[in-house]
N, C-alpha and C positions, 0 to 999 in steps of 0.2 A: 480287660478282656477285649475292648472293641481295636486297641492298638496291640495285641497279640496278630489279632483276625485279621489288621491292616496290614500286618508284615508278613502275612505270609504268601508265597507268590499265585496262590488259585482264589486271595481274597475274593474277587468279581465272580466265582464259581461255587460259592460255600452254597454250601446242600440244608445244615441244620446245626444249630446248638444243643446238648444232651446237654439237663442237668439231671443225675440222680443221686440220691440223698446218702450221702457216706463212701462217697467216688470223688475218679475228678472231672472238673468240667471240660467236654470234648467240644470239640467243632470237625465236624465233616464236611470231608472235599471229597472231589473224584478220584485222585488218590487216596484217599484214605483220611482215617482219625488223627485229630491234632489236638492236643496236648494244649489246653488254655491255661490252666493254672494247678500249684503243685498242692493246694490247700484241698484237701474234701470238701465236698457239698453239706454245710450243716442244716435242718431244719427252717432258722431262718434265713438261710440265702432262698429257698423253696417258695417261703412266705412271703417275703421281700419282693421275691418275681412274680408270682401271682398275682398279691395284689394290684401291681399296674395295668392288670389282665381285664377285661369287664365278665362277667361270669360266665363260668363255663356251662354249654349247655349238656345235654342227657347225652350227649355223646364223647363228652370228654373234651371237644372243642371250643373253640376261643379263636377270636380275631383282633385285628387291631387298626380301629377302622380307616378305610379310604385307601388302603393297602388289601395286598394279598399274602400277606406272611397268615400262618397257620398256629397255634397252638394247641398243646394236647398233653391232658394233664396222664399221667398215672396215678390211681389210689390204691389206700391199704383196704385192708377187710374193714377197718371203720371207718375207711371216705377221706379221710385225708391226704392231700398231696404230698407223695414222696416222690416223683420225678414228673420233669417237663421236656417236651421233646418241640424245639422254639423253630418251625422249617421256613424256610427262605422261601416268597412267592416272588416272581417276576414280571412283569408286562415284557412279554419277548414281542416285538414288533417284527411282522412277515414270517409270521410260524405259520399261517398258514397258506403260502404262499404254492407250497410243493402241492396243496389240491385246489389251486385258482379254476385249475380245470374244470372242476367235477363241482364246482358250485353250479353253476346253472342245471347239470341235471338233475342235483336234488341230494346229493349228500357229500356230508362231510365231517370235519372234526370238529374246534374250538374256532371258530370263524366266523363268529356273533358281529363283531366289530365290522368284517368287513364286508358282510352283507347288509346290516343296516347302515354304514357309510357310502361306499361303492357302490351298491345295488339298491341303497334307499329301499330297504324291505321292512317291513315294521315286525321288529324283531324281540320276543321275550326270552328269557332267561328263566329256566327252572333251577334255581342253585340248589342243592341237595345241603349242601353245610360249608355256602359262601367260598367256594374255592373258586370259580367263575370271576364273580363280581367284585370278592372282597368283603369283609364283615365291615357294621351300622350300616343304617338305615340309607344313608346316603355312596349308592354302588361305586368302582372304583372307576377314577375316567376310563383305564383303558377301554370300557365297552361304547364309549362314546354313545351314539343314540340310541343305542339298543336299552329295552329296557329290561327289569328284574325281580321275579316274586319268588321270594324267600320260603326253605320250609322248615315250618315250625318243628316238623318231627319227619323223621323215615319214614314211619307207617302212614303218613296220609299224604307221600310223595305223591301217588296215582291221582288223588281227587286235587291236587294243586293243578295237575295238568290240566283236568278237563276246565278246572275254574278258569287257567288261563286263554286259553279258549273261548270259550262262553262268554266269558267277561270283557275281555281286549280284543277282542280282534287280531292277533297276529297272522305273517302271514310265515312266518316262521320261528320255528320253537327250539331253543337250545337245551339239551337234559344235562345236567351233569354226569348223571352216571345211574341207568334202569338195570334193577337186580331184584325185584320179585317178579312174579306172574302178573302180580297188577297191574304195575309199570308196565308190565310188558302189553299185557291188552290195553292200557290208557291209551298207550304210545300208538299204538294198530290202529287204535277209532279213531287220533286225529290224524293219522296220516289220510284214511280212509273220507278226512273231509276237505281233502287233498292243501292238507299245510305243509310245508317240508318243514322235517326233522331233519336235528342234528345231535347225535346222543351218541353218550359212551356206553361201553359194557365190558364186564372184566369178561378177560379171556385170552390165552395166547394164542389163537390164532380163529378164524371162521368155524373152523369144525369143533372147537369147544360149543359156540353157539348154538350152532347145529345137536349137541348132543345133550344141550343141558334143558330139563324137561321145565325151567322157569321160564329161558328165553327162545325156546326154539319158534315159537311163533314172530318172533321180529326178524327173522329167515324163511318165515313160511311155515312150519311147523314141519311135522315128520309123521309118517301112519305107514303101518302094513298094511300092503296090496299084494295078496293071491294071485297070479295070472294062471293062463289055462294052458298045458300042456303044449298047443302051438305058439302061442306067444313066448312062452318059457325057452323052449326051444328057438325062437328066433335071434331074441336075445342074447341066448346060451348064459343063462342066469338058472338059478332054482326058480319055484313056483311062489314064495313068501319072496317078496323085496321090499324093502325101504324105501319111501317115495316121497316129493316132497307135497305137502295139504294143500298149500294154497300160493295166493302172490305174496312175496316178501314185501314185509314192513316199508323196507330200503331199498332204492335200487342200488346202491353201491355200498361198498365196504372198503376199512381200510384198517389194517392191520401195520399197530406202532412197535416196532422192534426196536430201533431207539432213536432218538431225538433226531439224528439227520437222516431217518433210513424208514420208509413206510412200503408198505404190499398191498396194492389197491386193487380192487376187484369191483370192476366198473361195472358188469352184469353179476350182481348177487345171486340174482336165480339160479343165473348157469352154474355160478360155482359150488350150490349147494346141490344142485342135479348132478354136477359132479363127483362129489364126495359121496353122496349116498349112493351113487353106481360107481364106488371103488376105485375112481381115478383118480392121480394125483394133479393136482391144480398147480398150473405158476401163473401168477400172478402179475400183472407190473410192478415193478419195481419202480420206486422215485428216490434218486441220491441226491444230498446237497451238504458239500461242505462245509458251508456256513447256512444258517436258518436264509439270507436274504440271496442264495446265489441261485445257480441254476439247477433244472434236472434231466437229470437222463436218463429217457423212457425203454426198457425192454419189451419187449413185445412177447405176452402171454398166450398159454395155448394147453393145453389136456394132454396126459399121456399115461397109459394104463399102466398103473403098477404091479411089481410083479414080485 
């Protein structure tokens, strides 16, 4: 298998190994599915690979440690493994380089590294399920001095925050990735005790945020406001609008469309005062060839849709 994988020309690009039980074993690239071996997957090749695994926790995940590769089992209705889905982690060195900018005012993406090196910030790690740091106990160097607490489980992601916090002293907090209400008010009180955050959230774009009633608070939140016939009229809006609650979480946002290509939204505020008064937003754009080359800034601006 591993001299299959070597011969094929996106080797340095492979995405993941599929094994599933009574198939054959794929390897995925950016083109496409590749053909490893013509034999089906029997029960013990399953077993055989798992066990070099160290146990899987309540989410079906596995690491290997000191690395950032991923495992993730599939089970049947009685818990046993019939497929493994084995993905490729990488320390991409200058991924975050396309928001060097936007680190001093306070947000950004996966950039743990290079604010606790560069910027000497005493820097923790919320790893939701070790994809950050890497699985054991001992994190993976890429974060170099930054440091890292593990959660035992999703449901007590929110109270890991505040322990780190409370606990360490950081002076900046990296999330893996906030998706209940909790997370999302943990996330609120410690920005609120002015540490800058660095945190993911699913969404294809700001206005998913904005519309989703778990996260809409790490944007400000959303509430109906009534105005009064001369206001309405000044406007030339109805008398019911959408408006946003309060100050957002973040000052900035950055929307990943794919790997060399981001839509950064340096005032968060504006761009949800935007959206919720029916304008369409452009955003900056940042382009880079390569993760370590340059970019090239457009310059954003509001325009009513119509």
């Amino acid at each position: 298998m591993r001299r299959r994988v070597s011969e094929h020309p996106e080797c340095h690009d492979l995405i993941e190994v599929v094994m599933d039980l009574g198939r054959q074993l794929l390897a995925r690239f950016p083109s496409g599915d590749f053909i490893l071996s013509d034999h089906s997957i029997a029960a013990e090749d399953i077993q055989h690979a798992a066990a070099q695994i160290d146990d899987f926790g309540v989410d079906n995940r596995a690491g290997i440690s000191k690395t950032l590769h991923r495992i993730s089992a599939i089970r049947n209705r009685k818990g046993l493994i019939v497929g493994l889905t084995c993905r490729v982690g990488r320390d991409v060195s200058g991924s975050a380089n396309l928001l060097r900018d936007l680190v001093k005012d306070g947000a950004s993406l996966d950039i743990a590294r290079m604010l606790a090196d560069e910027y000497e910030k005493r820097v923790m790690i919320v790893d939701t399920s070790n994809e950050i740091s890497g699985d054991g106990d001992v994190p993976h160097p890429g974060i170099r001095s930054a440091r890292r607490m593990q959660v035992p489980h999703t449901d007590v992601q929110h109270k890991v925050l505040i322990e780190a916090v409370e606990n360490h002293m950081p002076q900046v907090i990296v999330i893996d990735e906030i998706g209940t209400r909790l997370e999302a008010a943990a996330a609120t009180t410690i920005a609120q005790r002015g540490i800058q955050l660095i945190a993911t959230a699913h969404g294809v774009t700001i206005e998913n945020l904005v519309m989703n009633p778990a996260l809409e608070m790490l944007v400000g939140g959303v509430q109906s406001v009534t105005l009064g016939d001369e206001e309405a009229s000044r406007r030339g809006v109805q008398k019911t609008v959408l408006e946003r609650k309060g100050p957002s979480t973040f000052s900035c946002g950055v929307e990943i469309v794919t790997k060399f290509e981001l839509r950064v939204h340096r005032n968060l505020e504006a761009t949800v005062d935007a959206i919720l008064s029916g304008l369409c937003v452009f955003p900056l754009w940042k382009f880079s060839p390569s993760l370590s080359s340059f970019s090239l800034l457009v310059e954003w601006r509001f325009q009513v849709c119509i």
